[in-house]
C-alpha positions as CSV (number, residue, x, y, z in Angstrom):
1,X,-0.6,-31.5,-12.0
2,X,1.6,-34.2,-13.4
3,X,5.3,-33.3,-13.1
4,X,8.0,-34.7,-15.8
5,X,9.1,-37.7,-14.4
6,X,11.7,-37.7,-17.3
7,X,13.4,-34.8,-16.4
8,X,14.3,-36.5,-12.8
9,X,14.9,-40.3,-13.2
10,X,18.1,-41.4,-12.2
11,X,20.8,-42.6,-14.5
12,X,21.5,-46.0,-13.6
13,X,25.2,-47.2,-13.8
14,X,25.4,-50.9,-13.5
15,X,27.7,-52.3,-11.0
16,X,29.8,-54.4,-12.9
17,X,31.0,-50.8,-14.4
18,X,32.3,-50.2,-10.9
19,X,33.8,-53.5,-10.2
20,X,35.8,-53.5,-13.6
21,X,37.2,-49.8,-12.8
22,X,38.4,-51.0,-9.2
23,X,39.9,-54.2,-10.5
24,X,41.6,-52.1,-13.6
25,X,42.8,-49.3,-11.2
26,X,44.2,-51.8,-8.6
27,X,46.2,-53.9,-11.5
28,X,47.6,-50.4,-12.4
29,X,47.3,-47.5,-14.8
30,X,44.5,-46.8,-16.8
31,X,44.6,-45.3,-20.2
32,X,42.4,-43.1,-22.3
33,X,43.5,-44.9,-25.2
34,X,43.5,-48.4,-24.5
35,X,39.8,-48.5,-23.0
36,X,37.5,-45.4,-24.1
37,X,34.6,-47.0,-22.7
38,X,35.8,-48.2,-19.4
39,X,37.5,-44.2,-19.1
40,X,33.8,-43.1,-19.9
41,X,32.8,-45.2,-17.1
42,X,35.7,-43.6,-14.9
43,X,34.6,-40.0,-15.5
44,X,30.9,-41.2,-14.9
45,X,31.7,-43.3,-11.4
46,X,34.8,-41.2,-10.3
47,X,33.0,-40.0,-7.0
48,X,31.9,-43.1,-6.0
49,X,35.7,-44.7,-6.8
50,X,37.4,-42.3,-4.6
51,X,35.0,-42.5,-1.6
52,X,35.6,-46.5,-2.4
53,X,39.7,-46.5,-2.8
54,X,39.7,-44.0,0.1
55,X,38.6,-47.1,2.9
56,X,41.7,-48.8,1.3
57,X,44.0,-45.5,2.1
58,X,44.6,-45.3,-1.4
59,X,44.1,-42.3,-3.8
60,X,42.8,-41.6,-7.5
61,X,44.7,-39.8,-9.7
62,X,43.2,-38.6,-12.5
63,X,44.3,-36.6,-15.5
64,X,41.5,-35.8,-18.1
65,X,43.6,-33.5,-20.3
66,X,46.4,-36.5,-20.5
67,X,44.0,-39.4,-20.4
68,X,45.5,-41.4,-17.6
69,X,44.4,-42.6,-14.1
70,X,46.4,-44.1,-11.2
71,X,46.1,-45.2,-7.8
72,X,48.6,-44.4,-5.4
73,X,49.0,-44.9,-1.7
74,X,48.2,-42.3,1.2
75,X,49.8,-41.4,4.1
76,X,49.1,-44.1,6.8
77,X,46.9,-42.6,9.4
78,X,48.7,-41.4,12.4
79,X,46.9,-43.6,15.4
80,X,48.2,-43.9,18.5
81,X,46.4,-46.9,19.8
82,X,47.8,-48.8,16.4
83,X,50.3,-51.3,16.7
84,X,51.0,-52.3,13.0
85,X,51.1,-51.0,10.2
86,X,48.4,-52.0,7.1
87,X,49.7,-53.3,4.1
88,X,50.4,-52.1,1.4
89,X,47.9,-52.6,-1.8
90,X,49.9,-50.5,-3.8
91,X,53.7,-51.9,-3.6
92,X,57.3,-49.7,-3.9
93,X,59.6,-51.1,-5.7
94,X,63.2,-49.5,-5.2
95,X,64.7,-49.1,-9.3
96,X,68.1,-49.3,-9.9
97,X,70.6,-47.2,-11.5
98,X,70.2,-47.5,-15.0
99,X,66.1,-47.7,-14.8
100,X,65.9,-44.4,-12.5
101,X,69.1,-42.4,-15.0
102,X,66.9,-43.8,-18.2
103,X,63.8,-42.1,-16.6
104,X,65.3,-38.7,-15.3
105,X,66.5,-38.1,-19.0
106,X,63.4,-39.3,-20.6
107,X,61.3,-37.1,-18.2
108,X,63.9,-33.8,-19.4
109,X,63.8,-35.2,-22.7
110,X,59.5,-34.7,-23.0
111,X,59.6,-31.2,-20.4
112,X,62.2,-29.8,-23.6
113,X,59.6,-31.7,-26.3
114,X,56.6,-29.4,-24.4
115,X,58.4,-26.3,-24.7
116,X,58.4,-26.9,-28.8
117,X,54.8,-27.1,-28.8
118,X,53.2,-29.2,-31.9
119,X,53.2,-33.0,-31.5
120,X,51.7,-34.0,-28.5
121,X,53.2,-37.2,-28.6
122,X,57.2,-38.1,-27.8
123,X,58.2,-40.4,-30.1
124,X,62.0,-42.0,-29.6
125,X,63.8,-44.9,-30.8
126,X,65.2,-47.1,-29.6
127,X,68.6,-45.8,-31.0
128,X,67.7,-42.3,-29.6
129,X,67.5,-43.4,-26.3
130,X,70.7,-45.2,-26.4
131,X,72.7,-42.5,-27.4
132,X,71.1,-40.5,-24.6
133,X,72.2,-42.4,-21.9
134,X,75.4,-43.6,-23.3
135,X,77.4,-40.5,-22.1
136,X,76.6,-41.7,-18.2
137,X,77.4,-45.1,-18.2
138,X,80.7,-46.5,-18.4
139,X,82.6,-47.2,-21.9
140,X,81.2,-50.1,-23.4
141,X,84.0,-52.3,-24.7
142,X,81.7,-54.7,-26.1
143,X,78.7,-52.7,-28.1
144,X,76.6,-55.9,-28.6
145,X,76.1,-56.3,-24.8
146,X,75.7,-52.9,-24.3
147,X,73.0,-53.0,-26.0
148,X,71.2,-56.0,-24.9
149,X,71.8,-54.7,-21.2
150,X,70.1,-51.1,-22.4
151,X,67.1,-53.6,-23.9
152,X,66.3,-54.7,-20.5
153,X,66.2,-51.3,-18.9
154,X,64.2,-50.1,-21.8
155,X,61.4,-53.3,-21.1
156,X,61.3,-52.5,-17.4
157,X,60.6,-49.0,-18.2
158,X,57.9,-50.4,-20.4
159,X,56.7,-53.0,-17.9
160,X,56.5,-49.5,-15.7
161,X,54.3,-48.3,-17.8
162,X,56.2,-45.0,-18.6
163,X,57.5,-46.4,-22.8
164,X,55.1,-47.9,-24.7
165,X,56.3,-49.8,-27.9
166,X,55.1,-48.9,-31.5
167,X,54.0,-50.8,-34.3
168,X,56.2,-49.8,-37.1
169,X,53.2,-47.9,-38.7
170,X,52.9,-45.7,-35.9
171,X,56.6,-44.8,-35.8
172,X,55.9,-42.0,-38.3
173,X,59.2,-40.8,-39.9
174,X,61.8,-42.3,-37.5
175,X,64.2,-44.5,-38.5
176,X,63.2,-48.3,-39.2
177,X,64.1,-50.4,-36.0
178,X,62.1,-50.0,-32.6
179,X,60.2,-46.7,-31.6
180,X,58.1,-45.5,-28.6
181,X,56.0,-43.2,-27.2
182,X,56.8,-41.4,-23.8
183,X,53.9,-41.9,-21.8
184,X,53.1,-38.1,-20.7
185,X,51.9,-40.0,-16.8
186,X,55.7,-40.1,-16.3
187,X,55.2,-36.0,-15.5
188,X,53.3,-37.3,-12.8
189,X,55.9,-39.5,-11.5
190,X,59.0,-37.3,-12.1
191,X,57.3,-33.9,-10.5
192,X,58.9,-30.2,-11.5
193,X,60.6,-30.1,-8.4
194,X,62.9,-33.6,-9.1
195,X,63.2,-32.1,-12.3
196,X,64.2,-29.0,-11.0
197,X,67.2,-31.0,-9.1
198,X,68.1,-32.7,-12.1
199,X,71.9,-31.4,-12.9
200,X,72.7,-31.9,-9.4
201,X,71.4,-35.8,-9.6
202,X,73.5,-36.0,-12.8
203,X,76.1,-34.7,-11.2
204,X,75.9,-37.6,-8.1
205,X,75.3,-39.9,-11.3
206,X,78.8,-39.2,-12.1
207,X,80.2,-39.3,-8.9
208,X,78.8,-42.7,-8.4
209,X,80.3,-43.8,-12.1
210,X,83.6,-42.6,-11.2
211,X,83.6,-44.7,-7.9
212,X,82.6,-47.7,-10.1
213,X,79.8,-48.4,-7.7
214,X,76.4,-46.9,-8.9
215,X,74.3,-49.3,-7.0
216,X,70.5,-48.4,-6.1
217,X,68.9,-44.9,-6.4
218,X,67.0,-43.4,-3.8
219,X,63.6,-42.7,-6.2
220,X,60.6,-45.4,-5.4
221,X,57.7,-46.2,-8.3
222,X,53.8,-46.7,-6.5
């Protein structure tokens, strides 16, 4: 009797599929949109790139309903005989004020957006978000600079990987000028409970305006 050899070959995934999704994952976030095939090949091979990022005491996370994957580190295991600790593959970097204040309200801004329902996408200008952080920062006697130094928050928050910057045909209705999309991973970033403890942040935001100092805040990104 002749079995049916079809029904049990094994689907071969070539290597270099695996190679590309490690070196893509360890550069840093990896979008639905911006690679559907190489996300195909992350669905497909995301067994065998966990057992492979967990020698490296990193972590995948993956959210299929958002499109987005990350690695982030894992708790460094707890051995008595060890000396020193491993580096780091995926680095912290400490943000400062105005980056961590711009996020917090960007992160309230898209939890209030998800209550509407509709859109799925959080579209803001650049305008928008100015106005949105302009009641916690001090008054700006010289608008022009005020703005430029909100432009360099807004492109570290880019470089973060949490904006993204539209082409003007994908701003939809907004005003002419510069738009962008909320990328949803910041929910993955900012959890419920930070964002539970928002008003009382705010309300150290303040305290630290007042004082004239705001200096570094206490959130790390990777």
């Amino acid at each position: 009797m002749v079995s049916g050899l079809s029904n049990t070959t094994p689907i071969t995934i070539p290597a270099a599929d695996l190679s590309a999704l490690l070196i893509s994952l360890l550069k840093g976030v990896l979008y639905r949109d911006s690679d559907e095939r190489l996300w195909g090949a992350l669905l497909n091979l995301q067994a065998r790139v966990r057992d492979y990022v967990t020698m490296l005491y990193l972590e995948l996370v993956l959210d299929e309903a958002e499109g987005y994957a990350f690695l982030k580190s894992r708790p460094e295991p707890k051995d008595e005989g060890q000396t020193t600790s491993l580096p780091r593959l995926v680095v912290r970097r400490q943000l400062s004020f105005p980056v961590s204040l711009l996020l917090a309200l960007l992160r309230k801004k898209l939890a209030e957006f998800d209550t509407r329902g509709g859109d799925t996408r959080l579209v803001m200008s650049r305008d928008e978000m100015i106005e949105l952080i302009r009641v916690f920062m001090p008054n700006a006697t010289n608008e022009a600079k005020f703005t430029d130094q909100f432009e360099i928050q807004i492109n570290k928050v880019v470089e973060l990987g949490f904006l993204r910057k539209l082409k003007p045909a994908e701003g939809g209705a907004l005003a002419a000028g510069a738009n962008y999309e909320v990328r949803r991973i910041l929910r993955a970033f900012v959890d419920a409970q930070w964002l539970g403890e928002f008003d009382a942040r705010l309300g150290v935001y303040r305290a630290q305006l007042a004082d004239g100092s705001p200096g570094e805040d206490e959130r790390q990104h990777g």
